[in-house]
N, C-alpha and C positions, 0 to 999 in steps of 0.2 A: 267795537265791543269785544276786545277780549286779543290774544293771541293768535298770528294769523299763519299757520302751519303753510309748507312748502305746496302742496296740495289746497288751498284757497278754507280750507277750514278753521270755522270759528269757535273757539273753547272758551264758554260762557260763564262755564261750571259741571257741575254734577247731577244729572237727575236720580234721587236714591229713591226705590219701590221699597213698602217695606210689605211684608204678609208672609204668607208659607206656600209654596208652591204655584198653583194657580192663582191662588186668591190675596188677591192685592187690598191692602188694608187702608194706603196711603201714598202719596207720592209729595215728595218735598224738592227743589232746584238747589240746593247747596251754589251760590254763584264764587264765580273764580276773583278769591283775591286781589287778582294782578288788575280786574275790571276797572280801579279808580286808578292807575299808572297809565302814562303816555301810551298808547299803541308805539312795537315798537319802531314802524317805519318812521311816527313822528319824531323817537327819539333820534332821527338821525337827520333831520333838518336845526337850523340855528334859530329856533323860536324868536329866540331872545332880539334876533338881530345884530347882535355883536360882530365888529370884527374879527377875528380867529386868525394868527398869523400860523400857515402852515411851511415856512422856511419857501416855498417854491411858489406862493400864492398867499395872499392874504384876502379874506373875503366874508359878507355877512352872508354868504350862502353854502350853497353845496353843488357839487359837479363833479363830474370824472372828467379826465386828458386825458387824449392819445398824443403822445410824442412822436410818432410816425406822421401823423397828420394834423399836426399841430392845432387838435379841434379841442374845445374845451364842450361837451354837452351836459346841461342843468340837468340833476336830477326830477324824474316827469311830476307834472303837476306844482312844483316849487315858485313862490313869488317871486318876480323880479330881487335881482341882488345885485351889490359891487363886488369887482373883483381885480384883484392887482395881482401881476403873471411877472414874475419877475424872470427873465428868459433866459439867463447865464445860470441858474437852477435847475431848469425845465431841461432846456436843448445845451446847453456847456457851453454856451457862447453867446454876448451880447450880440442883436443882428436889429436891422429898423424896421419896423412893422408898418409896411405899404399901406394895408387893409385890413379889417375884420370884416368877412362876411357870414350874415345871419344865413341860414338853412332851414325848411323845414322839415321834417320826418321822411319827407319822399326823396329827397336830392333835389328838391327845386331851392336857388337862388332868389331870398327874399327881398335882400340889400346890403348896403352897407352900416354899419354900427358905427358909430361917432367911441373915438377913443383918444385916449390922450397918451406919449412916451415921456418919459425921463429917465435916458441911460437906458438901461437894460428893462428899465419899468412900463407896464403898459397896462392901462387903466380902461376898464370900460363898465358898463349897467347893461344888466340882462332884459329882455322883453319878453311880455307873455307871447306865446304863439310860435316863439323859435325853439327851436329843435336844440340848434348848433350851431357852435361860431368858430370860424376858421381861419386862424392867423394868415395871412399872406405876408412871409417875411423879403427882403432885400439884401 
């Protein structure tokens, strides 16, 4: 409901007093415009599901990489999605991806993720309950 400030607060609207001094005559909520627009964390998932090619990754989802640790982790809360990691973009060099291993939030090792390569391409679908997933290259 509404914009959600750095600080966890929620802006609804306006509550306007109306009277003179003490004496309150009336109170009205003036509600915030923006209340019928996405929330904007939602604007930054791909509702839609679409594809999205980002040059270094093509995906119907959303995530952050670390290129030091070649981890890709789904933005929290976000449904399962696909995602193509093209790795001569990523790391500047095609290399063979041994493994992806899932993680959860604490550093425990959940398994391994079923993926597929072609060339520098490496394919795989995200699961609810993982954290992060961690290239193992060769």
């Amino acid at each position: 409901m509404g914009d959600v400030s750095d600080d966890l607060r929620l802006k609804v609207g306006e509550l306007v007093l109306e009277g003179q001094g003490d004496n309150i005559t009336g109170v009205k909520l003036e509600l915030n415009p923006k209340l019928n627009e996405p929330p904007q964390w939602l604007q930054r998932w791909n509702v839609q599901g679409k594809s999205v090619d980002f040059g270094f990754a093509v995906t119907d989802g959303a995530f952050r990489f670390d290129r030091k640790t070649l981890t890709l982790i789904p933005l929290p809360d976000h449904p399962p999605f696909t995602v193509t990691l093209r790795l001569a973009k990523l790391i500047g060099k095609t290399k063979r991806v041994v493994q992806v291993e899932a993680w959860d939030e604490t550093g425990n090792l959940l398994g391994i993720a079923p993926f597929t390569q072609r060339g520098d391409e490496i394919t795989f679908t995200t699961q609810r309950g993982v954290f992060a997933y961690r290239l193992q290259i060769k």
